[in-house]
C-alpha positions in Angstrom: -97.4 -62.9 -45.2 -98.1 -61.3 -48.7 -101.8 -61.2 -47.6 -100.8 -59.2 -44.5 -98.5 -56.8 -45.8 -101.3 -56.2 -48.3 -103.3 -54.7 -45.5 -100.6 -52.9 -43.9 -99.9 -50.9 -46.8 -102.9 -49.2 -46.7 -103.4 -48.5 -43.4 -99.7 -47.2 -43.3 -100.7 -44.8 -45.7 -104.1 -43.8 -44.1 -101.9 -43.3 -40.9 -99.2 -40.8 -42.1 -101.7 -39.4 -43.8 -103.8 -38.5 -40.9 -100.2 -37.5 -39.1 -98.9 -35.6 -41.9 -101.6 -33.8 -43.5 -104.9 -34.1 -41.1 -103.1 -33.0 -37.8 -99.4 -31.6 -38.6 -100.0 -29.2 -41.7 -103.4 -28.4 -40.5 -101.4 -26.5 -37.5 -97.9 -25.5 -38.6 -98.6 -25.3 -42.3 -95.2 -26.3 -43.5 -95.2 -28.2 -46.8 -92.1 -29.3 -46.9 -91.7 -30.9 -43.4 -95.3 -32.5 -44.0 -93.3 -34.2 -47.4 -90.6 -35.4 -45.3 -92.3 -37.0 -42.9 -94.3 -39.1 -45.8 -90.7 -39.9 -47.4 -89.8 -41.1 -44.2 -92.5 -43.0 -42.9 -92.7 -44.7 -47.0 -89.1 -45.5 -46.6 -89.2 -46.8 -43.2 -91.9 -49.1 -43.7 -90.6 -50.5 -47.2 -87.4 -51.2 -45.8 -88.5 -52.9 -42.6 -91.4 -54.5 -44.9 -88.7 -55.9 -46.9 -86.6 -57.1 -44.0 -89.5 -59.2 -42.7 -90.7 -60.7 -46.3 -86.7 -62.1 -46.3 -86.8 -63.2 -42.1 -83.9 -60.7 -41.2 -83.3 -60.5 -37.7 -85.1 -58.2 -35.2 -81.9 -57.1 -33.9 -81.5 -55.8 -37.7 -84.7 -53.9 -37.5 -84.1 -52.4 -34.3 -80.6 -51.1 -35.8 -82.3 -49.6 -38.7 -84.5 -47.4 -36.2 -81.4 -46.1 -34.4 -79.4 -45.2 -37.7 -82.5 -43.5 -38.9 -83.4 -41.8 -35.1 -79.5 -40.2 -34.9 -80.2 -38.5 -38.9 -80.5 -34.8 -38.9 -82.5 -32.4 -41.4 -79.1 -30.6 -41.7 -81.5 -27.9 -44.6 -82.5 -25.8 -41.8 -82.9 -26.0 -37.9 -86.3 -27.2 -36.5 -87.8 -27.5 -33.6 -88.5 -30.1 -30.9 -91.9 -30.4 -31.2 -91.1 -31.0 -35.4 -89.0 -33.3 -34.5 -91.6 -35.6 -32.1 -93.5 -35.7 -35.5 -90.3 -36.4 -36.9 -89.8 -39.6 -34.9 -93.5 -40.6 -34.9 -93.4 -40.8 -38.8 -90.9 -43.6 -38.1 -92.3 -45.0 -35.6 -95.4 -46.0 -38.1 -93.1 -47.1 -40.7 -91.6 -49.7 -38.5 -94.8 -50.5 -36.8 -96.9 -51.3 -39.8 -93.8 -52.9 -41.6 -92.7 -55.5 -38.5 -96.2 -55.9 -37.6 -98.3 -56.8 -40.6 -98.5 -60.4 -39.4 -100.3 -59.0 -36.2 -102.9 -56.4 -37.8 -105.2 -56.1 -34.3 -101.9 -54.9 -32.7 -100.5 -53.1 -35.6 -103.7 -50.7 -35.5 -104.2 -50.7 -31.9 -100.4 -48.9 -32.0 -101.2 -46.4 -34.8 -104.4 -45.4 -33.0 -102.5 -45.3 -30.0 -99.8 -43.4 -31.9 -102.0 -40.8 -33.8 -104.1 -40.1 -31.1 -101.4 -39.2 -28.6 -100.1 -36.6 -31.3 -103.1 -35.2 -31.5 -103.9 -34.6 -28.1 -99.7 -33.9 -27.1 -100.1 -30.7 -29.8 -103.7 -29.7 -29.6 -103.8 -26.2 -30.1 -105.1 -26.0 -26.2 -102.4 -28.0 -24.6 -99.6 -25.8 -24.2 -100.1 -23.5 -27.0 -99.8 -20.4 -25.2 -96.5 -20.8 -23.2 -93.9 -19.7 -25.7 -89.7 -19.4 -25.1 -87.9 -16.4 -26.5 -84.0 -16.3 -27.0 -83.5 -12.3 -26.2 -80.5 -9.9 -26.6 -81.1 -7.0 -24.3 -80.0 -3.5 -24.6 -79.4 -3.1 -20.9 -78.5 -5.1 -17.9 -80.4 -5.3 -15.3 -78.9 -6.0 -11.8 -82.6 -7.7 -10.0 -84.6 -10.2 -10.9 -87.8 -7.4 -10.7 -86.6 -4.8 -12.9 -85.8 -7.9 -15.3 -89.1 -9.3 -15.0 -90.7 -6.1 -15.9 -88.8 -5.5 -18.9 -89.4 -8.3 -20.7 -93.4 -8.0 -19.5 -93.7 -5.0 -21.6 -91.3 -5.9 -24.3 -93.6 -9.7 -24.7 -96.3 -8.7 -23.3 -97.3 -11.9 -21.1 -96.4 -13.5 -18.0 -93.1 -14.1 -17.1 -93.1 -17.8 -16.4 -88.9 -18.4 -16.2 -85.7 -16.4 -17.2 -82.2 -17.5 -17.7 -79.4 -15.4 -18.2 -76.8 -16.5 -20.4 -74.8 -14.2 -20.5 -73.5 -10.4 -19.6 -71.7 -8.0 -21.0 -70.8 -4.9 -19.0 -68.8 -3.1 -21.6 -71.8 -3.4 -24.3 -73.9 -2.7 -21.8 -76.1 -6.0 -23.0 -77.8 -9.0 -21.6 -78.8 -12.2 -23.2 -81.7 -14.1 -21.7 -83.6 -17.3 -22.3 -87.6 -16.5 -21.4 -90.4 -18.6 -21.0 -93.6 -16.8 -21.5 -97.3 -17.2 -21.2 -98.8 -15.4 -24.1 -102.1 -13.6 -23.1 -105.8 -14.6 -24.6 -106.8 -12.8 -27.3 -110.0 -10.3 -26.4 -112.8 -10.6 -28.4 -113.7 -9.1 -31.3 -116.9 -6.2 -31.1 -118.0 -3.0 -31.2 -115.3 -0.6 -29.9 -116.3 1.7 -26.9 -116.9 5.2 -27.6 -114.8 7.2 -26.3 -115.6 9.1 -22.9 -116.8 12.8 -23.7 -115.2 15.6 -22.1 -116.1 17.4 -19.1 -116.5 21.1 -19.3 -113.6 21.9 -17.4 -111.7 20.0 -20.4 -114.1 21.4 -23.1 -112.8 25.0 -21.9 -109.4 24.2 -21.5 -109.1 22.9 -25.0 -111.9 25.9 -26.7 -109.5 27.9 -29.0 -108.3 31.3 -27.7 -110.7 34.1 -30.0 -109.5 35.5 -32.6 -108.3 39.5 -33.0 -110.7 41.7 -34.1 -110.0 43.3 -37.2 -111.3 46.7 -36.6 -109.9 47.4 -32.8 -107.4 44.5 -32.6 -108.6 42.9 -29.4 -110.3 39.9 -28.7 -114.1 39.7 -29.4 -115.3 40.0 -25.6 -113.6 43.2 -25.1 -115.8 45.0 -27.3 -118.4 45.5 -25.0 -115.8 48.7 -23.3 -117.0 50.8 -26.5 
């Protein structure tokens, strides 16, 4: 048992390391979440380490995982995609501290784990739909005009809107959108911009100016 647990250590570290560090702060770049998911996945697997090492009960494991799953980070509000890294930190803990005796398995499930993270929140999968929580300065009374609002305010496609709530007397609208945020053009050389025509080129050609000894325009000089 000490032999396996041995092993387990480091390849629970290797493993919320990769989560934390190599695939998490890599894309959200959040220092302190990427510290408490280490603190979590360190405390989870000493504690269900320790559990095993003494033969507790799986049915005390199992309760540890669902006092830990219902704890909040009460600091600040985060997101649901935090929190599946959240709940993946603790899912290696408990892996790699129940099942150091079975090390095959136990790396089979943080590969398994790992991997489907890093596909889940790949930076192509889902990236560019986006849901914005809006307070609008007008109601709208069709689901067109509505639409074309919030296309120009977000300036993607319209994928799904919700509305909350309305409030005649403020005049205001409160709208749940889901959003599909555009691809960004490629950087080059900006296009010139297209020259005048004549017609233009006259229209905008400043009117002459007086002439100081007979105080009309230039082309009426030639009536001397």
């Amino acid at each position: 048992m000490t032999v396996a647990l041995l092993l387990a250590v480091p390849i629970n570290l290797f493993s919320i390391a990769v989560l934390s560090a190599a695939i998490y702060y890599r894309r959200h770049h959040r220092p302190d979440l990427m510290l408490a998911y280490i603190a979590l996945n360190v405390g989870v697997f000493t504690a269900s380490a320790l559990m095993m090492s003494q033969q507790v009960g799986m049915a005390v494991a199992f309760g540890l995982f669902g006092v830990l799953s219902i704890l909040r980070l009460r600091s600040e509000e985060i997101n649901h995609r935090e929190v599946g890294y959240f709940f993946v930190a603790l899912a290696l803990g408990l892996v790699n501290g129940i099942g150091s005796s079975m090390p095959l398995l136990m790396l089979g499930l943080n590969l398994l784990l790992l991997a489907t993270m890093f596909v889940a929140d790949h930076p192509r999968v889902g990236r560019r739909m986006e849901r914005r929580l809006l307070m609008l300065d007008t109601v709208h009374h069709d689901d067109a005009s509505l639409r074309a609002d919030l296309r120009q305010r977000l300036g993607g496609e319209i994928l799904r809107v919700d509305v909350s709530m309305v409030d005649y007397v403020r005049d205001t609208m409160r709208v749940d959108v889901r959003f599909r945020v555009p691809r960004p053009q490629a950087t080059g050389t900006v296009p010139a911009a297209p020259s005048a025509t004549a017609q233009e080129q006259s229209e905008a050609r400043p009117l002459a100016a007086p002439s100081p000894a007979y105080g009309h325009t230039q082309p009426l000089e030639r009536f001397r």
